[in-house]
N, C-alpha and C positions, 0 to 999 in steps of 0.2 A: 504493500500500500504506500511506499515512501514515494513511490513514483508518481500516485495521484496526487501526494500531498506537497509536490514536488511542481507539477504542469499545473495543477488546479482545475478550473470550472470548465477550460477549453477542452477536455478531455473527458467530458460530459459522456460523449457516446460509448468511447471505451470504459468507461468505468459500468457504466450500463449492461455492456455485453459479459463484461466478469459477471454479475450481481447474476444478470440471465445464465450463464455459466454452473455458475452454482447450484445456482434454485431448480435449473433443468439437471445435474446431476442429482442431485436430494429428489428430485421428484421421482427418477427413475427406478433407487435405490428403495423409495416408498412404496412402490407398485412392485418389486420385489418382497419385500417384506411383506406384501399383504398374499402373495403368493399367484401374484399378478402378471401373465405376460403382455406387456401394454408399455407404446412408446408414448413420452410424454407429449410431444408433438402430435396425434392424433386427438388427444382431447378434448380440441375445439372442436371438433368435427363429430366424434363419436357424442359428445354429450348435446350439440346441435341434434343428431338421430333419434338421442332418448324422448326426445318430446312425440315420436310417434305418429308419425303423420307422413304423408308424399311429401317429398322434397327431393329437388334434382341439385349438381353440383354447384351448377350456377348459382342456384339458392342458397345454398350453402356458402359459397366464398361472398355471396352480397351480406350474407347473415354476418358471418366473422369475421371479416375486412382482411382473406386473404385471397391471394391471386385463385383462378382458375386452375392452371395448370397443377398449384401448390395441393388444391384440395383435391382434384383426379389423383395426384398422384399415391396422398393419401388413405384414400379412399380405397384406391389398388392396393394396397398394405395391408389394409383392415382383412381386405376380403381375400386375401392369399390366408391372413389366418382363421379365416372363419367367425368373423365378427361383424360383419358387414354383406352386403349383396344388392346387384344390379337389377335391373330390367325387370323391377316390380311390376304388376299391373296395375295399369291407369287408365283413366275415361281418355286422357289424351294420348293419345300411340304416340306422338312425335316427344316423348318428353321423354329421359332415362330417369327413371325414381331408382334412388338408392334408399336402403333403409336397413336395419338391423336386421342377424341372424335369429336362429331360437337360441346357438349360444351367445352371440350377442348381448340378448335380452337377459339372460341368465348373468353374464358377467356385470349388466348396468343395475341387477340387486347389488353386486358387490361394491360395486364402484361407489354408492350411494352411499354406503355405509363410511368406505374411505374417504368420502368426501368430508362427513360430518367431522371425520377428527383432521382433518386437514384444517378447516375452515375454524374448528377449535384453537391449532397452532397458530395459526395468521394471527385469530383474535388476541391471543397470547405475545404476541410479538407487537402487535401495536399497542396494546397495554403497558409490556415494557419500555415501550420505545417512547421518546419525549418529541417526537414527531410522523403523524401517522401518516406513511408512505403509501397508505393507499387511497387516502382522500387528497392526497398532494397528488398523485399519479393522475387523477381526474383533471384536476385543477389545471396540470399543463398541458394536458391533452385538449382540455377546452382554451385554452388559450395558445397553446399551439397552433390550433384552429384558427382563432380567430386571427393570429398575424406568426407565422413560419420560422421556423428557426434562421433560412437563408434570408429573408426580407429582415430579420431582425440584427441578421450581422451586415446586409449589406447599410442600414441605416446607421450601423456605430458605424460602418468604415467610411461613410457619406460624413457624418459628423465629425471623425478623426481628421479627418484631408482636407475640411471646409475652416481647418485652424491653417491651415500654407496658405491660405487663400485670403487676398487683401484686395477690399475694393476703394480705389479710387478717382478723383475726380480726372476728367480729360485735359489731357496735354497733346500740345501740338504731336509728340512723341509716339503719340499712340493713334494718332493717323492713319497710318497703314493698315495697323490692325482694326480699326474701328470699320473700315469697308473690307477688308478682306474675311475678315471673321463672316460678316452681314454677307458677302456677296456669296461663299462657300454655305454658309446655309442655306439662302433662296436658292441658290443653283440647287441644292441636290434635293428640293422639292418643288422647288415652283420654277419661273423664269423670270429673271427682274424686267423691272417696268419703268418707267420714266422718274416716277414720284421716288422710286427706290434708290437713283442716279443722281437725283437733286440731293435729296439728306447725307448720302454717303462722298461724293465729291466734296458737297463744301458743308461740312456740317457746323464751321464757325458762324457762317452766313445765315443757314437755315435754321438753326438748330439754337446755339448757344446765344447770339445776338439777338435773338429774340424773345429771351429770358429762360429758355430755356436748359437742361442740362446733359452732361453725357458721364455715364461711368464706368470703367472698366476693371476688371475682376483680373487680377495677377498671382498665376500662381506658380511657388516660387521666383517671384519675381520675374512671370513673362506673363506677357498679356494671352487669356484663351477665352476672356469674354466680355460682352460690354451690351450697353441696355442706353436707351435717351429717354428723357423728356421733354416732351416738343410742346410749348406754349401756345394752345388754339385759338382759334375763331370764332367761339362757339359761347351764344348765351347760357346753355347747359354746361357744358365744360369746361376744364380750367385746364387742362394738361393732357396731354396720351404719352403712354407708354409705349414705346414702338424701337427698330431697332434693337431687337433681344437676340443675339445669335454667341453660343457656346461653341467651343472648337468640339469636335467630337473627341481629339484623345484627352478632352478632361470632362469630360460629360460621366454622371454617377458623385458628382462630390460636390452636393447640392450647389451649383455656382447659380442657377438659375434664378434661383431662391435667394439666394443673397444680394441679388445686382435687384430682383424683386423688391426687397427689402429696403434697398438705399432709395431706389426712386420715390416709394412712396413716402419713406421718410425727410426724403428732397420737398417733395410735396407738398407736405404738413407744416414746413418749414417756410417754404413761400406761400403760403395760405390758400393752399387749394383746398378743395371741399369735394370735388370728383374729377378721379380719373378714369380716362375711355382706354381702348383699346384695340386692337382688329386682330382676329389671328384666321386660321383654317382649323376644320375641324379633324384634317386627318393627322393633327400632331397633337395625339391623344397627351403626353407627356405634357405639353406647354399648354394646352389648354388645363391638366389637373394643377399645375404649379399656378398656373392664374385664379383657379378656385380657392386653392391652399392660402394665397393671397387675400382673399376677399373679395375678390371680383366674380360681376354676377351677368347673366347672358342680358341684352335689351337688341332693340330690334328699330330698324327701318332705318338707318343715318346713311345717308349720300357718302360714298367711299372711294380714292383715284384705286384703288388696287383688285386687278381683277382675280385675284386667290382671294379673297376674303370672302365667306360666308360663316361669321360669327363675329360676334362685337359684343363689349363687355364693358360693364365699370365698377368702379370701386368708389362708395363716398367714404369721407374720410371721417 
């Protein structure tokens, strides 16, 4: 055990597959002792049959959340020893029912009995224990559910990387990157348009001189993304969001979010009250980082960009 106490929590799984280790040996060694030939690994399956009824394999691996092939092959096992059997009769011919033997049936008194002093032990075990491992086993499994183990490491490793990441305001310096970043984005989903050649040529003119701002995301000190705010014309609105494009090899270490972040807080700061927005809707990602934002869908504004069918705002 030095070695778990050694890596820790990342070694989650393996520590898992000992604990199963053990508990599948001790179970084997139980079913000996009770004078049992029965491998532990069918249990799911053979005590699914005790209930007594048609059931085909399929039903079976939907019942105990194990593969197809896992429970056939099972199944096969059973019935090499005489505890199981195929091609029951049923109202439906196209179905194989599998179901228990007479010895079968005969072993599942036994079984029963073994169960209760099993189920005795367990009870015994979380009594001694100062944490009951099998209401915690629920617990992660419903919250494994709701968000994955990999979703959960890739959000630390998005938070870890999102500290190299420094957003700051526009320098002449960062010129290049402010339309190249933009213009490798649109290319590789849309095609740029006139309105896209005005902000990113001269975005001093367009953009900044007109009260508006621009900021770019450095990470390790290189530019891989940048976002404006462009001061409108609009009795509704005060600003749009626009000009968002991350480089793809830094894309996953929330940059998006963070350049998000700044404009609206640019915003608050020059006293807007809403900002607009335009995107498309096949860029499922930038549209959920624009919700995650606060921004909400509205409808009908006259638009130069012919990719846009969705528009959005955010009051402040």
């Amino acid at each position: 055990m030095e070695f778990f106490d050694k890596v820790g929590k990342v070694a989650l799984g393996s520590r898992l597959r000992l604990m199963t280790a053990i508990i599948t040996d001790d179970a084997a060694k139980i079913y000996e002792s009770y004078g049992m030939t029965f491998m532990p690994k069918w249990f799911p399956v053979f005590y699914t049959l005790m209930d007594e009824r048609e059931i085909t394999i399929t039903e079976i691996a939907n019942e105990i959340g194990h593969s197809q092939p896992s429970v056939s092959k099972i199944v096969q096992e059973m019935i090499a020893v005489g505890l199981v059997e195929e091609s029951l009769k049923s109202n439906d011919k196209r179905r194989n029912i599998v179901g228990l033997t007479k010895q079968g049936w005969e072993f599942s008194k036994e079984l029963k009995l073994q169960l209760q002093d099993v189920e005795a032990a367990v009870d015994s075990l979380i009594t001694e224990s100062k944490h009951n491992l099998w209401a915690a086993l629920e617990e992660w499994e419903f919250l494994l559910e709701q968000k994955s183990l990999l979703k959960r490491v890739t959000e630390a490793k998005k938070k870890r990387e999102s500290h190299d990441v420094q957003i700051v305001a526009f320098e002449p310096q960062y010129l290049d990157a402010f339309k190249s970043l933009n213009v490798e984005w649109i290319s590789t989903y849309f095609e740029m348009e006139e309105a896209d050649y005005k902000a990113l040529d001269n975005p001093e003119e367009y953009i900044l001189n007109k009260g508006g701002k621009i900021f770019v995301a450095l990470y390790r000190n290189e530019p891989v993304g940048v976002c404006a705010l462009i001061k409108m014309k609009d009795s509704n609105y005060d600003f749009e969001m626009a000009k968002m494009a991350v480089s793809p090899k830094a894309q996953g270490k929330n940059i998006g979010f963070l350049l998000g972040q700044a404009i609206v807080k640019s915003a608050k700061e020059l006293g807007a009250n809403i900002i607009y927005l335009e995107s498309n809707t096949i860029l499922k990602p930038a549209i959920n980082l624009y919700y995650k934002l606060g921004f909400q869908r509205v409808y009908g504004l006259a638009t130069p960009y012919k990719r846009c069918n969705i528009q959005m705002e955010l009051k402040i």
